[in-house]
C-alpha atoms as an extended CHARMM CRD file, in Angstrom:
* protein
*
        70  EXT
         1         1  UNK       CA              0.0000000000        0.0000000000        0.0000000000  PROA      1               0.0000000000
         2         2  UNK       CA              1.2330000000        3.3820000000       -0.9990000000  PROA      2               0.0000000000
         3         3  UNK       CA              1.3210000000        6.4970000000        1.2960000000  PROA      3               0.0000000000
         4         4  UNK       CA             -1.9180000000        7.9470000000       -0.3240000000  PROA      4               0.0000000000
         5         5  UNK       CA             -4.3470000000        9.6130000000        1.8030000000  PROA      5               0.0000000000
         6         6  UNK       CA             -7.0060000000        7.9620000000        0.4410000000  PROA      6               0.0000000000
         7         7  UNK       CA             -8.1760000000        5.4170000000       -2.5950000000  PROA      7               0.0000000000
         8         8  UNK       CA            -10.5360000000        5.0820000000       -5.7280000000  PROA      8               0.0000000000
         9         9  UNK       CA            -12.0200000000        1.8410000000       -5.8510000000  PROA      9               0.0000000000
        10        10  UNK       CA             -9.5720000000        0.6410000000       -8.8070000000  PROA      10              0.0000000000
        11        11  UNK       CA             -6.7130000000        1.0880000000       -6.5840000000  PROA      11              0.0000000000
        12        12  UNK       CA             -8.7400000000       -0.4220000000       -3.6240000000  PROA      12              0.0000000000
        13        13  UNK       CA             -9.3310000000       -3.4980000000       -6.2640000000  PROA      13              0.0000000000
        14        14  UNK       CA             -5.5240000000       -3.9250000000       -7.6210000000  PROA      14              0.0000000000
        15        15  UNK       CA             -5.0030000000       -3.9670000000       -3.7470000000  PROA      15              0.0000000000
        16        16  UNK       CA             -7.2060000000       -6.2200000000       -2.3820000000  PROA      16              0.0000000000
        17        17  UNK       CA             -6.4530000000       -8.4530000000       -5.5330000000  PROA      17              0.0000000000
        18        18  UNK       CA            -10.3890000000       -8.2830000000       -6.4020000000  PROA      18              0.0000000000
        19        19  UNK       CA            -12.6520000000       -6.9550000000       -9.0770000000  PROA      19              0.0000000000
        20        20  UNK       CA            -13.8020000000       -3.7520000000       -8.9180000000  PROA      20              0.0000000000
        21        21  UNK       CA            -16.8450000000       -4.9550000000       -8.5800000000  PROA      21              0.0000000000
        22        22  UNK       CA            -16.3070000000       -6.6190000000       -5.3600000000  PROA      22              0.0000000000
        23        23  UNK       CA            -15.1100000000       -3.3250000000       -3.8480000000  PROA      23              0.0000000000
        24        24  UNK       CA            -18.6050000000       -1.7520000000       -5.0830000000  PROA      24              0.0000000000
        25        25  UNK       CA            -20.1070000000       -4.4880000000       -3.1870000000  PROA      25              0.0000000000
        26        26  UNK       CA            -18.1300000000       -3.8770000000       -0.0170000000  PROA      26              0.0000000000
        27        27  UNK       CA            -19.1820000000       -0.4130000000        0.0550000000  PROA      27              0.0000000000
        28        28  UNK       CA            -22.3610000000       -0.8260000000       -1.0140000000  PROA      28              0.0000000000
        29        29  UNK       CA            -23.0070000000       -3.1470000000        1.9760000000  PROA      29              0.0000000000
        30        30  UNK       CA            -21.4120000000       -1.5590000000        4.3270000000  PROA      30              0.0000000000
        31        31  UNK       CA            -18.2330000000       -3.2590000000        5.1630000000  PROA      31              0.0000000000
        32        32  UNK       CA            -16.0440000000       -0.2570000000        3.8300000000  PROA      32              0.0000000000
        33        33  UNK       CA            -16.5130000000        2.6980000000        4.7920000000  PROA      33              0.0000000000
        34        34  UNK       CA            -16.1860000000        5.7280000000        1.7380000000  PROA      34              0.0000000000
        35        35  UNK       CA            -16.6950000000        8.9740000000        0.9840000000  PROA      35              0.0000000000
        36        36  UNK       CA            -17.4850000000       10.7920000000       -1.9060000000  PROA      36              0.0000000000
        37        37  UNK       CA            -15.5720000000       13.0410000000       -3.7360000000  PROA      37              0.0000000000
        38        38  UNK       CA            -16.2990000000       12.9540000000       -7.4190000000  PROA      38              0.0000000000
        39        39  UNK       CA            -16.4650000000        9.5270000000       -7.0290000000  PROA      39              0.0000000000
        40        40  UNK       CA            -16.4660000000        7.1250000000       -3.9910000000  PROA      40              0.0000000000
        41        41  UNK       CA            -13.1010000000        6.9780000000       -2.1840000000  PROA      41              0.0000000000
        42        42  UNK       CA            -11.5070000000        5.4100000000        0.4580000000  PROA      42              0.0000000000
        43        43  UNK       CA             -9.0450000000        6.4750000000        3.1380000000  PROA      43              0.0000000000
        44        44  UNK       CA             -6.0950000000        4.6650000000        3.6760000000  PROA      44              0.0000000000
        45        45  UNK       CA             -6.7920000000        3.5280000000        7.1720000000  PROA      45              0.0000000000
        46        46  UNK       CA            -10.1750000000        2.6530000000        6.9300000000  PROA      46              0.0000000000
        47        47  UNK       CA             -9.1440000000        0.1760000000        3.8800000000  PROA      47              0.0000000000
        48        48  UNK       CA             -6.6580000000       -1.3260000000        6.7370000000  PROA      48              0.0000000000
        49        49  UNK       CA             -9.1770000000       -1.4410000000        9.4050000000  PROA      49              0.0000000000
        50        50  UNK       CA            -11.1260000000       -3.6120000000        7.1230000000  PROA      50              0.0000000000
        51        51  UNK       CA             -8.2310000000       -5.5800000000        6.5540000000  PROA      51              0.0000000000
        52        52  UNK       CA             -7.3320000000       -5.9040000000       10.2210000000  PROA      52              0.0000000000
        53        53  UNK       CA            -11.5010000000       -6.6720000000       11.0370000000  PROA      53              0.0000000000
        54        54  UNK       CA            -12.1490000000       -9.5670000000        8.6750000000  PROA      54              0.0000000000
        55        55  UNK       CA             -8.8840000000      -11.2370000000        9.1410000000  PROA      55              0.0000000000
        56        56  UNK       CA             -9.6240000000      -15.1230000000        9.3660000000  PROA      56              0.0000000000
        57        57  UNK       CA            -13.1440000000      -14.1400000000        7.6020000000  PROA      57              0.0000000000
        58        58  UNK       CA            -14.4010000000      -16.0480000000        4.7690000000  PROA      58              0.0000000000
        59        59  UNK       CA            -16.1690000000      -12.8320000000        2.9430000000  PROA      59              0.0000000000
        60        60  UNK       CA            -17.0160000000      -15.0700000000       -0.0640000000  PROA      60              0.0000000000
        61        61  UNK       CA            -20.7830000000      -14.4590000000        0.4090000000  PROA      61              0.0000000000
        62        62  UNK       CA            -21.1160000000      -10.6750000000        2.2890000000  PROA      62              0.0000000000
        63        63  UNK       CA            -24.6240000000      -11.7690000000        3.2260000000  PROA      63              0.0000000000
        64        64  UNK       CA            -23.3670000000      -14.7160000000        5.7530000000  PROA      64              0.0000000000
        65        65  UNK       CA            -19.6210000000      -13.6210000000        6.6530000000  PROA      65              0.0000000000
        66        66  UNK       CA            -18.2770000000      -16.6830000000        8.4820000000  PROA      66              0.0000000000
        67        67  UNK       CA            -14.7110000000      -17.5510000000       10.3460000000  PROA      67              0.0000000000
        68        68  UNK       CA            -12.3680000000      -19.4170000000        8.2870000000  PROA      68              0.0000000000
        69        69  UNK       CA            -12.1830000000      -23.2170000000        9.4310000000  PROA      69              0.0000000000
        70        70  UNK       CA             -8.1690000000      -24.4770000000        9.9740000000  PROA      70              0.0000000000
């Protein structure tokens, strides 16, 4: 992660190694918090809050976010 202040959601997807339509979804449920400034953003430390939050979380289906099984 760079030193940006804050994200677009293409950089938020090249990060998280999604689609940027998974990042839509996160936002759009919730899970990440934005804000909008021309288009939705994200700051920097919320994006690793989320990180930190779901860690051992299987977020393969937002609706029903479950611990990972080892």
């Amino acid at each position: 992660m760079g030193d940006d202040l804050i994200y677009t959601v293409k950089e938020v997807s090249k990060i998280l190694k999604v689609n940027i339509n998974a990042v839509y979804e996160l936002l759009n449920k919730g899970l990440l918090p934005y804000l909008i400034l021309g288009s939705k953003k994200i700051y920097r430390k919320d994006l690793i809050e989320f990180v930190e939050r779901h860690r051992n979380k299987d977020l393969s289906n937002l609706d029903n976010i479950q611990d990972i099984k080892h």
